[in-house]
BALO-614014 format. One line per 3 residues: number of its first residue (from 1); their letters; for each residue x, y, z of N, C-alpha, C, O, CB. Coordinates in Angstrom, 1 decimal, decimal comma, padded with zeros to 4 digits. Atoms other than C-alpha are relative to their C-alpha. Glycine has a CB too. Layout:
! residues N
NUM = a = X/Y/Z/X/Y/Z/X/Y/Z/X/Y/Z/X/Y/Z ~ ...
***
This chain:
! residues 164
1 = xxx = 000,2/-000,9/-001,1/081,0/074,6/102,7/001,2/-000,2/001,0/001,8/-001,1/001,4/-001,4/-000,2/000,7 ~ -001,9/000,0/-000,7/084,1/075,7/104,6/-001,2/-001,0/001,9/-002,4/-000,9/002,1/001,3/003,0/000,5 ~ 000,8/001,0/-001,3/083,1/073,1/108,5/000,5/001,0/001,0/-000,1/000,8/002,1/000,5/-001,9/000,3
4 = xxx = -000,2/-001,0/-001,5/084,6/075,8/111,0/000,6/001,6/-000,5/001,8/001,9/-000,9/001,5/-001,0/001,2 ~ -000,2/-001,2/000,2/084,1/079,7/110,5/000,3/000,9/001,4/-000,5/001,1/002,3/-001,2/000,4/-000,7 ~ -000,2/-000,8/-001,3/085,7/081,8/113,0/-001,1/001,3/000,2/-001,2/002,0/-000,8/001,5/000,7/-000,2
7 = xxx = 000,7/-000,7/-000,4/083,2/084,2/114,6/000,5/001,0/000,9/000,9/000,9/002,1/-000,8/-000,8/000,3 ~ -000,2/-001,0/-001,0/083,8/087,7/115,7/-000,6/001,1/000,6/-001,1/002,0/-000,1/000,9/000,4/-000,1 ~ 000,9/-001,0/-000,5/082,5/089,6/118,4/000,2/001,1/000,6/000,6/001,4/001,7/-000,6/-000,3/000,5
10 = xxx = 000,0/-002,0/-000,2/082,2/093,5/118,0/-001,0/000,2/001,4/-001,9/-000,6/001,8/-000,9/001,1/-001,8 ~ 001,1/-001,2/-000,6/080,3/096,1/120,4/-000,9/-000,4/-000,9/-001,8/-001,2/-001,0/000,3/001,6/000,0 ~ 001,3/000,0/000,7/078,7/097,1/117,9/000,7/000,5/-001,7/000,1/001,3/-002,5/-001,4/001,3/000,9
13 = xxx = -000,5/-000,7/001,0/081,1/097,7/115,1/000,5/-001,0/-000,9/001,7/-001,1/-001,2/001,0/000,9/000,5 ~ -000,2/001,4/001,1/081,0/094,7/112,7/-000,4/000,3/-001,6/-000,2/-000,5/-002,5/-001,2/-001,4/000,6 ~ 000,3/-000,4/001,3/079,7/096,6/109,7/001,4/000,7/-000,4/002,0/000,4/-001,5/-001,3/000,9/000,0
16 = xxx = -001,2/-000,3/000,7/082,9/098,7/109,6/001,2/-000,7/000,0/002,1/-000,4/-000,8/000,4/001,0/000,3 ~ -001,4/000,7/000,0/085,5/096,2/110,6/000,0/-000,9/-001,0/001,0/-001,5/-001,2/000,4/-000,6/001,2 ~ -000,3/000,5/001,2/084,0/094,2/107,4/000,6/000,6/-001,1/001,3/000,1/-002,0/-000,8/-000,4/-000,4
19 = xxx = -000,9/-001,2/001,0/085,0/097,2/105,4/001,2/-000,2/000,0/001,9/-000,9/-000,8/-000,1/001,6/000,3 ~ -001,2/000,1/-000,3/087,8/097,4/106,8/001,1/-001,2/-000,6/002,0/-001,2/-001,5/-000,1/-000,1/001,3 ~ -000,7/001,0/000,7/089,0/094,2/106,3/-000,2/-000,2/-001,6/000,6/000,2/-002,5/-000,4/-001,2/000,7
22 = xxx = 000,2/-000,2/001,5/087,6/093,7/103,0/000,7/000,9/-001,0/001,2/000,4/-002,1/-001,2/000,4/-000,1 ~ -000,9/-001,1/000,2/089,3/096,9/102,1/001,9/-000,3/-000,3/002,7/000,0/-001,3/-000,3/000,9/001,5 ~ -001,4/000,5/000,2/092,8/095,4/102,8/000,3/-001,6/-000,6/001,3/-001,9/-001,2/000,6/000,1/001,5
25 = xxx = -000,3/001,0/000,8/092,5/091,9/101,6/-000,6/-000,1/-001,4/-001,8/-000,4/-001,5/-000,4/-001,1/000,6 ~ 000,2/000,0/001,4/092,3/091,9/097,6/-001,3/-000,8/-000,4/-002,3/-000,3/-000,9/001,1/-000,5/-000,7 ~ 000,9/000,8/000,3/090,4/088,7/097,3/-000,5/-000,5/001,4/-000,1/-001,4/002,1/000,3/-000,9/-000,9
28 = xxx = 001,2/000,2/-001,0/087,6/089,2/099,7/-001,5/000,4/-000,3/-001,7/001,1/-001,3/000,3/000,7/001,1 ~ 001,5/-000,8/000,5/083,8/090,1/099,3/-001,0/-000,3/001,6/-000,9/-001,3/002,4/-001,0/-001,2/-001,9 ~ 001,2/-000,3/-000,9/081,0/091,0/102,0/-001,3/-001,1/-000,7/-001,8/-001,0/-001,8/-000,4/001,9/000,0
31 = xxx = 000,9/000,9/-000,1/078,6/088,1/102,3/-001,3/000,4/000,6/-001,1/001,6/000,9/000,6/-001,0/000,7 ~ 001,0/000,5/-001,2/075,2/087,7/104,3/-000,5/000,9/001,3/000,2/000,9/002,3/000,6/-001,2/000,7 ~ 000,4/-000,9/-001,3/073,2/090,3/106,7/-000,8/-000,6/000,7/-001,7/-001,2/000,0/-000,7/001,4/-000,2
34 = xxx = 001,2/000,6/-000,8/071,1/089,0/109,4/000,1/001,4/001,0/001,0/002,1/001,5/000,4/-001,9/001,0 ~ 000,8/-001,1/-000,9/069,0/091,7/111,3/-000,2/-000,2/001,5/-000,2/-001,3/002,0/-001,3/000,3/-000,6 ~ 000,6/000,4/-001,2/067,9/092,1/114,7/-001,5/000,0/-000,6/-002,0/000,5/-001,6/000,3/001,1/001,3
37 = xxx = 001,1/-000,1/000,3/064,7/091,3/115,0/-000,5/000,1/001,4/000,3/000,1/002,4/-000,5/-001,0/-000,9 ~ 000,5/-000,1/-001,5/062,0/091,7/118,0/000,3/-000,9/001,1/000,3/-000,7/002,3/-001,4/000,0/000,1 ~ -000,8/001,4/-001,2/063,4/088,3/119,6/001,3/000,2/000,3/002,0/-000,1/001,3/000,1/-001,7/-000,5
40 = xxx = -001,7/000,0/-000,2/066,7/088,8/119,4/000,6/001,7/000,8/001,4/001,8/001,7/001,0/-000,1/-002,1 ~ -000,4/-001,2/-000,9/066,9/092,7/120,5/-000,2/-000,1/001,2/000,6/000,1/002,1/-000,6/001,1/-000,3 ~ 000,1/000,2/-001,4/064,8/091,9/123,6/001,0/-000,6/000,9/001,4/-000,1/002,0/-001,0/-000,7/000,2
43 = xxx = -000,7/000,5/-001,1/066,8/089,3/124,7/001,7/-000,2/000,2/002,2/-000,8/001,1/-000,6/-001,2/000,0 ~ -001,3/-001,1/-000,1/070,2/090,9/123,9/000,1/000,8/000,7/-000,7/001,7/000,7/000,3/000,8/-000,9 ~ -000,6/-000,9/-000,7/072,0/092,6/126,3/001,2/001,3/-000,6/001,7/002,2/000,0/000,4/-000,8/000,9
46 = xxx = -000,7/-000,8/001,1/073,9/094,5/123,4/-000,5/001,6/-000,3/000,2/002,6/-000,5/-000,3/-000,8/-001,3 ~ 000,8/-001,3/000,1/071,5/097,2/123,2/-000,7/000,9/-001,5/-001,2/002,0/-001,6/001,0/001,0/000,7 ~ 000,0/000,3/001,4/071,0/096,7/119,5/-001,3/000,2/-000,2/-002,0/-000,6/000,3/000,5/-001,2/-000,4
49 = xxx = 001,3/-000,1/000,6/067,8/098,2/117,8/-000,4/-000,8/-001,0/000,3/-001,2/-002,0/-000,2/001,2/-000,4 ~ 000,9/000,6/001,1/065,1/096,5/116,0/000,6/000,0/-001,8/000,2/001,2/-002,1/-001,5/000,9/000,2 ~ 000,0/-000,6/000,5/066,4/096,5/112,6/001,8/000,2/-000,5/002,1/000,4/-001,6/-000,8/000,8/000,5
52 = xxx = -000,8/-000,2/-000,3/069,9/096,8/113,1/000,9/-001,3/-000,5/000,2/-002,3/-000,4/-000,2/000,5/001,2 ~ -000,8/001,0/000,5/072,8/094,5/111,7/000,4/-000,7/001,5/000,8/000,0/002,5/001,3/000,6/-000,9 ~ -000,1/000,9/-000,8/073,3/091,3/114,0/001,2/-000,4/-000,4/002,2/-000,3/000,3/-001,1/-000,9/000,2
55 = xxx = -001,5/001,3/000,7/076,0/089,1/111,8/-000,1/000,5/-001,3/-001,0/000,9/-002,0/-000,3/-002,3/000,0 ~ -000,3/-000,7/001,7/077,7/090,1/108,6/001,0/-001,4/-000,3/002,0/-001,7/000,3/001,1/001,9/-000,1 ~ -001,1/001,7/000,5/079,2/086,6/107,0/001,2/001,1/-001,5/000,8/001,8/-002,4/-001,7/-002,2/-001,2
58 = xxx = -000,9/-000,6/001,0/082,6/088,0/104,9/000,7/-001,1/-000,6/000,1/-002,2/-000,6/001,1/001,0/000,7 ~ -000,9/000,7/000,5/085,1/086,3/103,2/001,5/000,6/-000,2/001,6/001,7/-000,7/-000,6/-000,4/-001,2 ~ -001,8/-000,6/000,0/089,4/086,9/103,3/000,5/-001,0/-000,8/000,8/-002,1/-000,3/000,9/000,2/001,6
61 = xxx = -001,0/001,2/000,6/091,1/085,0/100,9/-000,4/-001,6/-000,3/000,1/-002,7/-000,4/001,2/-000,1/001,1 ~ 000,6/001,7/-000,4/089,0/082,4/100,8/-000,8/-000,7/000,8/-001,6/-001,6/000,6/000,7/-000,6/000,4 ~ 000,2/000,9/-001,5/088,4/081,7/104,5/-001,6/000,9/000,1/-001,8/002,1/-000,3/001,7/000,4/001,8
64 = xxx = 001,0/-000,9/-000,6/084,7/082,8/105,8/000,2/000,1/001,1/000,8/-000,7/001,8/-001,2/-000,4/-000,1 ~ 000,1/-000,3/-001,1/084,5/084,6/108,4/-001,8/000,6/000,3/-002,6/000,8/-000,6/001,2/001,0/000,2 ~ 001,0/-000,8/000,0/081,4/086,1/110,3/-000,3/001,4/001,7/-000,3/001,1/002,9/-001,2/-001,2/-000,1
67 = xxx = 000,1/-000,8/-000,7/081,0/089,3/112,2/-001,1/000,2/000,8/-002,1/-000,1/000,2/000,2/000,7/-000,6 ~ 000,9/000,1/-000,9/078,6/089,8/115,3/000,0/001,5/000,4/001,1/002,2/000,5/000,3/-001,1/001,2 ~ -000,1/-001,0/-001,1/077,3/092,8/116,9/-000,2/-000,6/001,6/-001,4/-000,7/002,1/-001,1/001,2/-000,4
70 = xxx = 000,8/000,9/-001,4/077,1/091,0/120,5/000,1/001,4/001,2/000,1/001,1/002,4/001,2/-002,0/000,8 ~ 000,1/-000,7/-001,2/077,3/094,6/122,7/001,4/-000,5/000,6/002,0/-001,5/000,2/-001,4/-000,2/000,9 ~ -001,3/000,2/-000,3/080,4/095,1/125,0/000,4/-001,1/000,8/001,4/-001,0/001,4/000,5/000,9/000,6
73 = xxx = 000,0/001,4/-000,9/080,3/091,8/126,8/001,4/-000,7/000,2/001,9/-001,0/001,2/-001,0/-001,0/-000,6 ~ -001,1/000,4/-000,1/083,2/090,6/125,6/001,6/000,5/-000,9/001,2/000,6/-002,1/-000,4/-001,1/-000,2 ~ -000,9/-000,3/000,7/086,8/091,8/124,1/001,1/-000,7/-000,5/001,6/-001,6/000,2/000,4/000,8/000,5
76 = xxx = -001,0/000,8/000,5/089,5/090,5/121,7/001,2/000,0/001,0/001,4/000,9/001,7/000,4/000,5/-001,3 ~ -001,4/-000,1/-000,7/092,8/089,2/123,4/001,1/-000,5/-001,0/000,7/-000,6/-002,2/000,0/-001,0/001,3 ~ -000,9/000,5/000,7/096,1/087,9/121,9/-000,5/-001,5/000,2/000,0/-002,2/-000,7/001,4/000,4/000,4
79 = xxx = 000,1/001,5/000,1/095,0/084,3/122,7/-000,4/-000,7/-000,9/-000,2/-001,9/-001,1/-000,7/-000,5/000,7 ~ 000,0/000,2/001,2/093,7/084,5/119,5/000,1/001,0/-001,0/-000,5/002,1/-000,9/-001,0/-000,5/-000,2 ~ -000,2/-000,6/000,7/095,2/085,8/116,5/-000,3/-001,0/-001,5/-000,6/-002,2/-001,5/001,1/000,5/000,5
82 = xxx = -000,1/000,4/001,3/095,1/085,3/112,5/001,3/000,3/-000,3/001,8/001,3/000,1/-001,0/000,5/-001,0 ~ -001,2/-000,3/000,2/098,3/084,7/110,9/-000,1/000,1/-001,9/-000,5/-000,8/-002,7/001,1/-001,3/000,8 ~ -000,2/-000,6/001,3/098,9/086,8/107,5/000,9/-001,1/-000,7/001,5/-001,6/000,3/000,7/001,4/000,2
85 = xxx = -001,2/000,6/000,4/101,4/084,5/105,4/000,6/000,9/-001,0/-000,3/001,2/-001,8/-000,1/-001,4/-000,4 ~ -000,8/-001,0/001,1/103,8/086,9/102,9/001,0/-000,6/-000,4/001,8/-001,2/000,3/000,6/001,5/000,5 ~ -001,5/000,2/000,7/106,3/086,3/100,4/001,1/000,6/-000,1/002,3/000,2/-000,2/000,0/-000,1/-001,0
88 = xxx = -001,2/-000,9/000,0/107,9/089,3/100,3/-000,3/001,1/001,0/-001,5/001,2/001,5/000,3/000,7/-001,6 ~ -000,7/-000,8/-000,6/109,3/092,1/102,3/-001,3/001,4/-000,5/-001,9/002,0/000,4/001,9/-000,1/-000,4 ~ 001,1/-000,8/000,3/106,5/094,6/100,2/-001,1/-000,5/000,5/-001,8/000,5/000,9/-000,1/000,3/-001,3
91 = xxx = 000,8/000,7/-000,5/103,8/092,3/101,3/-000,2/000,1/001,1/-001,3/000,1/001,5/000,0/-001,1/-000,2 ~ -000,1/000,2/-001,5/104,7/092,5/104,8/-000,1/001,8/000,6/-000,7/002,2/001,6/001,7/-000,9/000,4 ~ 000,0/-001,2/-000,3/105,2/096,1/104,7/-001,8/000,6/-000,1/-002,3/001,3/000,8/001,1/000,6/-001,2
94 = xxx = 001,0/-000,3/000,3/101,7/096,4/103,2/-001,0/-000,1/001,1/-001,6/000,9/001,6/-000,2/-000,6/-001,1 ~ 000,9/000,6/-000,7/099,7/094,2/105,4/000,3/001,1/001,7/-000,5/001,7/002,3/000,4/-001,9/000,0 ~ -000,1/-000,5/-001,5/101,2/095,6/108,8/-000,2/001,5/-000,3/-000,2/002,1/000,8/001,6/-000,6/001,1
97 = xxx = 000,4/-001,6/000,0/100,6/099,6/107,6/-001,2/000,1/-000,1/-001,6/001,2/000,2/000,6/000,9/-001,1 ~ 001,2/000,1/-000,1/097,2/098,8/107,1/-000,7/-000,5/000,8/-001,8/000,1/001,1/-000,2/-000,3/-000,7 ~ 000,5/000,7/-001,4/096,3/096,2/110,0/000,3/001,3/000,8/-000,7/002,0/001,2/001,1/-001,6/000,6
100 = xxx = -000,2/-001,4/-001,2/097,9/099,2/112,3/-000,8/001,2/-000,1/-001,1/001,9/000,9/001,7/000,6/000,0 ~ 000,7/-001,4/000,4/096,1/102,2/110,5/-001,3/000,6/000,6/-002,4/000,2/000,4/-000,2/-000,1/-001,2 ~ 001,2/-000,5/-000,4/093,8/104,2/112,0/-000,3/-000,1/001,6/-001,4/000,0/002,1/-001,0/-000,6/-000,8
103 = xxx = 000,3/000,4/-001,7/094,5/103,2/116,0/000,6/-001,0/000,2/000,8/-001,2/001,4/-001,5/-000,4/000,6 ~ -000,9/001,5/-000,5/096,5/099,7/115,8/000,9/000,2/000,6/001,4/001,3/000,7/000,5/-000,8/-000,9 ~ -001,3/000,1/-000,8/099,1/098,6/117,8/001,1/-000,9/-000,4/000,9/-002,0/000,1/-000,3/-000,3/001,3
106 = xxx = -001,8/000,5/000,1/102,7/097,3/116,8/000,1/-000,6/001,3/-000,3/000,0/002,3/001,3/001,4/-000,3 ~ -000,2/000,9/-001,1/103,6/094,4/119,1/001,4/-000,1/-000,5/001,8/000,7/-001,4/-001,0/-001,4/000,2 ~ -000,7/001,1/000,1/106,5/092,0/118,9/000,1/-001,2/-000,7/-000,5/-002,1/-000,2/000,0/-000,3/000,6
109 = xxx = -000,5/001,7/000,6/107,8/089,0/116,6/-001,1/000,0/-001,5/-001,4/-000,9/-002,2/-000,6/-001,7/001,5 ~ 000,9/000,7/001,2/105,3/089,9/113,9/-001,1/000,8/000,2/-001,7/001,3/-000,8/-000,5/-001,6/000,1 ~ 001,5/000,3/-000,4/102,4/090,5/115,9/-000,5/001,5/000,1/000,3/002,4/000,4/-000,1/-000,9/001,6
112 = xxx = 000,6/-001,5/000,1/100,1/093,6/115,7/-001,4/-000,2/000,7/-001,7/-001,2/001,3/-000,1/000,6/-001,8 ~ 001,4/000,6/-000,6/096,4/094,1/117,0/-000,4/001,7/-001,2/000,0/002,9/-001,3/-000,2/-000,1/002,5 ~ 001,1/-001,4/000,8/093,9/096,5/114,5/-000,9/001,0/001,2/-001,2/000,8/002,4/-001,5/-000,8/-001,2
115 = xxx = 001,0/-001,1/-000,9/091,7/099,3/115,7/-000,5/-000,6/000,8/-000,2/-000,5/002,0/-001,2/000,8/-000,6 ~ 001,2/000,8/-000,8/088,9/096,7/116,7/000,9/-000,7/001,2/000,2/-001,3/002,1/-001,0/-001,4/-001,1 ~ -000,5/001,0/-000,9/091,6/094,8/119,0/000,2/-001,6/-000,5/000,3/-002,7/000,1/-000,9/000,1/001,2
118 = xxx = 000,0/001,6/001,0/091,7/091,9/116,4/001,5/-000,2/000,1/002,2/000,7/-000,5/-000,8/000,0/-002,0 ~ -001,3/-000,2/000,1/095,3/090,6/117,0/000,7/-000,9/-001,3/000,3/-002,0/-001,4/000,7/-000,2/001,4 ~ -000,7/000,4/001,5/097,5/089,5/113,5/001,0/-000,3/000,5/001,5/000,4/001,4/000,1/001,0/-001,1
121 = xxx = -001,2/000,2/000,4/100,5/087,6/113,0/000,6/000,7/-001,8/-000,2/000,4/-002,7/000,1/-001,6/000,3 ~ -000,2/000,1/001,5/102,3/088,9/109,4/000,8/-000,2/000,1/001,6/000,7/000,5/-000,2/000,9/-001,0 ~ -001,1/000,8/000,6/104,6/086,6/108,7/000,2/-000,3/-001,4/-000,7/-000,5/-002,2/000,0/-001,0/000,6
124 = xxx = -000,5/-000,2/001,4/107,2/086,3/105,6/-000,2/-001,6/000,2/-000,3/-002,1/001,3/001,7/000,9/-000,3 ~ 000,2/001,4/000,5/106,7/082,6/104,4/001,7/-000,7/000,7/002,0/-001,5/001,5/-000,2/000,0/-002,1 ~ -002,0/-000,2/000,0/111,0/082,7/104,4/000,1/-000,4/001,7/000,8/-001,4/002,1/000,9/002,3/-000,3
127 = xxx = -000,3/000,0/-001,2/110,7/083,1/108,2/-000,3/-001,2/001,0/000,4/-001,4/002,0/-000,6/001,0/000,3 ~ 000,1/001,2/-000,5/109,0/079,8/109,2/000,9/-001,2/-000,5/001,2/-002,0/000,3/-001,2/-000,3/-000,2 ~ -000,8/000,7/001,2/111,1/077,8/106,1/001,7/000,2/000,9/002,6/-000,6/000,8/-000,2/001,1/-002,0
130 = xxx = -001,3/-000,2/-000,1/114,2/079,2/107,9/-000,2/-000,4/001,6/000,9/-000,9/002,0/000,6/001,6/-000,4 ~ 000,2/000,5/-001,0/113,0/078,3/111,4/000,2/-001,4/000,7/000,7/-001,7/001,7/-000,7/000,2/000,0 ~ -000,1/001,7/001,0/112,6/074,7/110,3/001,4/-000,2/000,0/001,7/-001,3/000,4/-000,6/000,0/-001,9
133 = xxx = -001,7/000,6/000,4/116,3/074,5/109,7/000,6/-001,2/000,4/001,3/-001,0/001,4/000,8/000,9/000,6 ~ -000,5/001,1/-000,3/117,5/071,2/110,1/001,1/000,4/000,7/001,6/-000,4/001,5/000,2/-000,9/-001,1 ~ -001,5/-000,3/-000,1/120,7/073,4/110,7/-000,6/000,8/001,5/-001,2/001,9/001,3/001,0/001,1/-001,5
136 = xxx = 000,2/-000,5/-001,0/120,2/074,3/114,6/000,5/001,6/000,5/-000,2/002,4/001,0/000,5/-000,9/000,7 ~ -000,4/-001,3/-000,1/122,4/077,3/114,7/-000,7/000,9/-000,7/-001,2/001,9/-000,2/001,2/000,2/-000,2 ~ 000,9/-001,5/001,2/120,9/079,2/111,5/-001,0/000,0/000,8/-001,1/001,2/001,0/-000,7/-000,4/-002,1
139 = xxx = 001,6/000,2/-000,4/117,3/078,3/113,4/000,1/001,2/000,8/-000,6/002,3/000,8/-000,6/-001,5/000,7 ~ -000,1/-001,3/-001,3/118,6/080,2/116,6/000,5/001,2/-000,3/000,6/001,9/000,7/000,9/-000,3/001,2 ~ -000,8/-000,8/000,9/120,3/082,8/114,4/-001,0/000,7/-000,2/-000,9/002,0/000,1/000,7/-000,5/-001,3
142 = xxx = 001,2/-000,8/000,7/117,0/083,8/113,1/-000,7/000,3/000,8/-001,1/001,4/000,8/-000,8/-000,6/-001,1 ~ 000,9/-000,2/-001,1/115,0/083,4/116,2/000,4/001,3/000,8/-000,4/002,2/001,0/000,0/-001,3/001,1 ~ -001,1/-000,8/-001,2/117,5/085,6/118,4/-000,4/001,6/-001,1/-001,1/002,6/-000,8/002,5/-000,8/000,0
145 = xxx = 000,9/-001,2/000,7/116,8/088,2/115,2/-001,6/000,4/-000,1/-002,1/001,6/000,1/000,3/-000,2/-001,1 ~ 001,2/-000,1/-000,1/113,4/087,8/114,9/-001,1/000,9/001,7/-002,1/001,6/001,7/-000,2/-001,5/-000,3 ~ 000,3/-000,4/-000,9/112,9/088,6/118,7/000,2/001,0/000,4/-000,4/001,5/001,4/000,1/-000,6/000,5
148 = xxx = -000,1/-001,3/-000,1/114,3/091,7/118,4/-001,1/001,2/-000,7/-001,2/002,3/-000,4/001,4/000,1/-000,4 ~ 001,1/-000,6/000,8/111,4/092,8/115,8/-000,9/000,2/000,4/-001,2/-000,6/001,4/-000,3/-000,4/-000,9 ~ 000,8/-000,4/-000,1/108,6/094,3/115,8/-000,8/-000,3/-001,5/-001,3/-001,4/-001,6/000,3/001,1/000,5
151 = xxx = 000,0/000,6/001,7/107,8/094,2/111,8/000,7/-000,4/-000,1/001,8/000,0/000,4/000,1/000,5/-001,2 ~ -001,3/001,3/000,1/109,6/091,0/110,8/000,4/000,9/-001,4/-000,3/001,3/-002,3/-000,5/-002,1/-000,3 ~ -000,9/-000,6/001,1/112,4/092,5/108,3/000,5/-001,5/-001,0/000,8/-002,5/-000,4/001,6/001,1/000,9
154 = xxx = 000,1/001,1/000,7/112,9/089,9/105,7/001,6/-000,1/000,0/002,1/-001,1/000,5/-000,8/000,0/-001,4 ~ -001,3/000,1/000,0/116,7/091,0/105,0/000,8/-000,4/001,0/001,7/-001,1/000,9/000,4/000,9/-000,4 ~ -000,8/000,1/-001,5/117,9/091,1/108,6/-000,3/-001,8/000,2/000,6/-002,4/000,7/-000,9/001,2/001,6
157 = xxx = 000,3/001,4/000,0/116,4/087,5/108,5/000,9/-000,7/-000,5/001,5/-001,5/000,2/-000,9/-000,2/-000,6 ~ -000,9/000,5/000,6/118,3/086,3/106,1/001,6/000,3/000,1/002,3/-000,6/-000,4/-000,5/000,1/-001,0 ~ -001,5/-000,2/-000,1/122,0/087,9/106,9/-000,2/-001,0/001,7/000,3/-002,1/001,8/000,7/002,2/000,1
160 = xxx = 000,3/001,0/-001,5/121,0/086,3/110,8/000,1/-001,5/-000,8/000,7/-002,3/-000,1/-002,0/000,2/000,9 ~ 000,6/001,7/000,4/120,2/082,7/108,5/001,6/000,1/-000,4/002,4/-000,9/-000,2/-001,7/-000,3/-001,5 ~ -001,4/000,1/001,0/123,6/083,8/106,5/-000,2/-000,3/-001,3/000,5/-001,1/-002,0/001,0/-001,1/000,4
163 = xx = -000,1/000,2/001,4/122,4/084,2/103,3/000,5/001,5/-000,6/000,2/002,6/-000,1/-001,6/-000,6/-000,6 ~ -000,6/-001,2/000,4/123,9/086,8/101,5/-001,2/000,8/-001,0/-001,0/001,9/-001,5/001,6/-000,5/-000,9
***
């Protein structure tokens, strides 16, 4: 049993943003419904009927996650994000046209936020590996590029690192 599942909380929109997700990560599957019931609607301020999906446990790659309807009480921020890892330049392309689709927002350095306000890093693998650089200049080379992005471009990465 995975010991710490990130928990997230929707309005009331935790059934489609498992789709959703599920939808875009290959190896994932929809887990676990827990209902409202007469204790839990009453004393929810959510507004959530009898009956009604409470927590949807998913799975992304592995990792469990579980979805909440908790009403608008509270909203996602950047203070927490999930970070995508990619190998390639199609991978990256993939993940951030789909994280953005349908209402997302395109940030800076990587960083995106989906419909729900869930915010994502998709980073190329290449891009931390070259960061790392024992070699101080290539590091700032890449950084100085990188901060100009929005989708991290894998090539521009690498002519910044100096690889041909």
């Amino acid at each position: 049993m995975q010991k710490i599942t990130p928990f997230l909380w929707f309005d009331h929109q935790a059934e489609e943003a498992v789709k959703f997700y599920t939808a875009i990560f290959k190896n994932s599957k929809v887990g676990r419904l827990l209902h409202y019931g007469e204790e839990a609607a009453q004393i929810s301020k959510s507004g959530r009927p009898v009956g009604s999906v409470l927590t949807i446990e998913f799975e992304l790659e592995g990792e469990k996650f579980t979805a909440l309807n908790g009403g608008p009480a509270f909203k996602f921020n950047e203070s927490i994000s999930f970070v995508v890892r990619c190998d390639t330049q199609k991978e990256v392309d993939y993940f951030w046209e789909k994280l953005t689709a349908d209402g997302g927002e395109e940030s800076q350095c990587g960083w995106l936020k989906d419909k729900f306000g869930v915010s994502w890093q998709v980073v190329p693998t290449v891009l931390i590996d070259m960061l790392h650089d024992k070699d101080s200049e290539k590091s700032e080379r890449v950084m100085k590029a990188m901060l100009q992005m929005q989708k991290i471009n894998i090539e521009k990465l690498k002519a910044a690192y100096g690889e041909k």
